[in-house]
N, C-alpha and C positions, 0 to 999 in steps of 0.2 A: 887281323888288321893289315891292310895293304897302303899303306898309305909313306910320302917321304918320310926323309928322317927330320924328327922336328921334336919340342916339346907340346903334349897334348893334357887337357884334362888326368888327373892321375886316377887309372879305371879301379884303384883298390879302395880308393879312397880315403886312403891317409893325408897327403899333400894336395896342393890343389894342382902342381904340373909333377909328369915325368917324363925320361925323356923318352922318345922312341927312335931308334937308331934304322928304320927301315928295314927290318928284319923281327926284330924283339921288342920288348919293353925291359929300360935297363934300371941299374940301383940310382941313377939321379937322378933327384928330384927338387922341387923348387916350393916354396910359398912365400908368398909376398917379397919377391923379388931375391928370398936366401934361399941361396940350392943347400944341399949335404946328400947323403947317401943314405941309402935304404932300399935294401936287395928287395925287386919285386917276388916275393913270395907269400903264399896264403892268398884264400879268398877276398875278394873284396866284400865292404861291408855292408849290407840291404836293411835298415831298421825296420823291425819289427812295431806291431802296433800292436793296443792287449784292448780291441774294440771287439765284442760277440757278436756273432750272427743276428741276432735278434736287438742289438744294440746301433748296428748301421743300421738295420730297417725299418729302428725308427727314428734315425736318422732324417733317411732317406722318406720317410710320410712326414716327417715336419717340415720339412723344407718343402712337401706338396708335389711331390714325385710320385710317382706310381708303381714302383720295383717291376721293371719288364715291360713298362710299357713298350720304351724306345730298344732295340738290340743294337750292341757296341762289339767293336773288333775285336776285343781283349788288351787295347794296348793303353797306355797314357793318353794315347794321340787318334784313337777311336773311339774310346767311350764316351756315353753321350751325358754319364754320371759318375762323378768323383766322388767320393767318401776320404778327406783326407784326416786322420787322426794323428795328436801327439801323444804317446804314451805319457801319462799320471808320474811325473818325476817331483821332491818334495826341490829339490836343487836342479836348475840346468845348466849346465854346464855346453852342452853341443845341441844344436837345434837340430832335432831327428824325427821326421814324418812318414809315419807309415800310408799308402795312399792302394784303396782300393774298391774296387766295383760295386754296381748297387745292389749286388748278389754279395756284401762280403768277400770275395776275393783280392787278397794281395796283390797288385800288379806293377807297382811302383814304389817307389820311395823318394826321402829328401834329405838329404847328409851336408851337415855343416864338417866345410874340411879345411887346414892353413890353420889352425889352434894354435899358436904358442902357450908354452905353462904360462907365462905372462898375462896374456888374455882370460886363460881359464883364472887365474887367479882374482883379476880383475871384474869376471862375472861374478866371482862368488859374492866379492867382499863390495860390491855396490851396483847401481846402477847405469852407470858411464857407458857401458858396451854398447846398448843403443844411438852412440853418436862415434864407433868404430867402426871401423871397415868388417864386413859379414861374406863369405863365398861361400856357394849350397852347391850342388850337386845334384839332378834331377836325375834318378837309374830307374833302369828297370829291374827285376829278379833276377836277374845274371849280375847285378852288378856294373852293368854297360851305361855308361854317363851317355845319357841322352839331350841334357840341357846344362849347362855351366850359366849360374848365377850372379854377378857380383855386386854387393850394395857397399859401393866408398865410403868411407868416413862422411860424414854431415853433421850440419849444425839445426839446419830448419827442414831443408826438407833433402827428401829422402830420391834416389835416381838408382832404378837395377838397370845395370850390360847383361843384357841375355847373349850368349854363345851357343851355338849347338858343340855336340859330341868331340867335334876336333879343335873346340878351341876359335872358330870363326865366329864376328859378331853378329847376331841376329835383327837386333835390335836393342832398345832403352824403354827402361817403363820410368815414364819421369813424371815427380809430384807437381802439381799446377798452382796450388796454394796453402798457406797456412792457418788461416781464419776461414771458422764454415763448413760445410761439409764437405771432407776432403774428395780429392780430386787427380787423376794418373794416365797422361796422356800415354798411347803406345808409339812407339816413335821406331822408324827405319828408315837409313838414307834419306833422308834429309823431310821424309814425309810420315804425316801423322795416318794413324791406320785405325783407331778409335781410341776409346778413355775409358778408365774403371771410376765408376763414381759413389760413393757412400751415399747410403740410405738415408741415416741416420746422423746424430752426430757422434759419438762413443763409435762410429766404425764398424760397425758390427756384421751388417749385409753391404753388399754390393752390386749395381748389373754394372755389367759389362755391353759397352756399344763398339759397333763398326761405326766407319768414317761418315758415314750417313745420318746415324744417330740411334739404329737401329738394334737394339739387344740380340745382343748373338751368345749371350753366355749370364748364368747368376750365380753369386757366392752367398750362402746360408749358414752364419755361423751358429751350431746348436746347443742348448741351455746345458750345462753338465752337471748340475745341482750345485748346492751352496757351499759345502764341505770341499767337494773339489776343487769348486773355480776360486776358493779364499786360501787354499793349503797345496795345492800344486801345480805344476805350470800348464797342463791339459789342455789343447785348445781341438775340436772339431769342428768340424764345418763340410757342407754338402756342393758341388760344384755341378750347374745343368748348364752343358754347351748344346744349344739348342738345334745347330744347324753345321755340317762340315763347315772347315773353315782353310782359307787357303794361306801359303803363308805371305809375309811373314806373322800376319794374325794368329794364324792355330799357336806357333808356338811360343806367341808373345802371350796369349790368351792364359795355355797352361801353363806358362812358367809364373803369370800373374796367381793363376788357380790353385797353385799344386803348394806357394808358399806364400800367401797374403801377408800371413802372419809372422812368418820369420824375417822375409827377405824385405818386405816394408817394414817392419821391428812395430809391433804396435804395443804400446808404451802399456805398464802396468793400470794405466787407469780407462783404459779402452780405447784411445786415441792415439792418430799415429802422429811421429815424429818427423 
């Protein structure tokens, strides 16, 4: 990393800042505005997803994709197809997505980071954390924060600050309405860039438009059977970006794609908050 000395994204993913002194990454670090210390050491963390081969691909044919049609970079930010999965937890505690190609491969992930025991505690014992403040983390398999998330505290409706990798803002994915089917304009510098708009009302699919009105992207969330979706917190969903995109669209696109469901918090009865 060659970059001034500043606070950036914390790349281990513990904290949501540390600092970097222009040379290293040192032991302070910050969330939600409290620094304390914590020697960078050890790997950073890349959640795992427990989805089989044969279970993105059919993923990937319900959502009416054609495994290999379209070929993709390998990255976040070139595939033309996301597979993003939450592993099958009975408690969640940290919102963690595993995100990967329409071949089953790994190529990213999504880490909730800035936990207080406070918070964790507060998840367990109710449901308030949905109207808390939420920071995600978008890496790749090195662990390299590629997107920084942040969705503030709300009462009705719900606004993420997309950041890239150092901490600069990208853009806002802001809620348009309460009643209806929901609705998230993309917003940068002072201009709108498109909207994610629900299918349904329970929120379930999405397309995604440019400023035009024209679909450049769709989110597919898929059935996980009844035992699961009643007994843990599981959520998959299939993501087709149909066409390159420039930014700041591409990476308001994916950071909308890669965490629908964490970063807008969509409330236990299928609708968001």
């Amino acid at each position: 990393m060659t970059h001034p000395a500043n606070w950036y994204p914390d790349p281990l993913g513990r904290h949501e800042l540390r600092y970097y002194d222009g040379n290293q990454w040192t032991e302070h670090v910050s969330s939600h505005g409290r620094q304390s210390v914590d020697p960078p050491v050890g790997p950073g963390h890349v959640p795992a997803g427990d989805r089989r081969l044969d279970q993105v691909q059919g993923d990937v044919a319900r959502a009416g994709v054609k495994a290999g049609q379209y070929d993709g970079g390998g990255t976040l930010f070139t595939e033309p197809v996301l597979v993003v999965n939450q592993k099958a937890k009975l408690i969640e505690i940290n919102n963690e997505y595993a995100v990967m190609d329409q071949h089953g491969r790994q190529i990213g992930a999504v880490r909730e980071v800035g936990q207080s025991t406070l918070k964790k505690a507060v998840r367990l014992l109710s449901s308030y954390d949905q109207f808390l403040t939420h920071k995600l983390q978008v890496v790749d398999m090195n662990g390299q924060v590629l997107l920084a998330l942040t969705r503030p505290a709300k009462f009705l409706k719900s606004r993420i600050i997309v950041q890239d990798g150092h901490g600069a803002e990208i853009g806002q994915i802001v809620q348009q309405n309460v009643i209806g089917k929901i609705r998230f304009g993309l917003e940068a510098g002072g201009r709108t860039y498109g909207a994610i708009n629900a299918e349904n009302w329970r929120a379930w699919n999405f397309n995604i438009q440019d400023h035009t009105g024209t679909e450049v992207a769709r989110i597919t969330k898929t059935w996980e059977g009844l035992a699961r979706a009643m007994f843990t917190t599981a959520d998959n969903y299939v993501v087709q970006i149909h066409r390159p995109l420039e930014e700041p669209l591409r990476s308001l696109v994916v950071a909308a794609a890669v965490a629908v469901d964490t970063a807008l918090k969509q409330d236990s009865g299928g609708g968001f908050n």
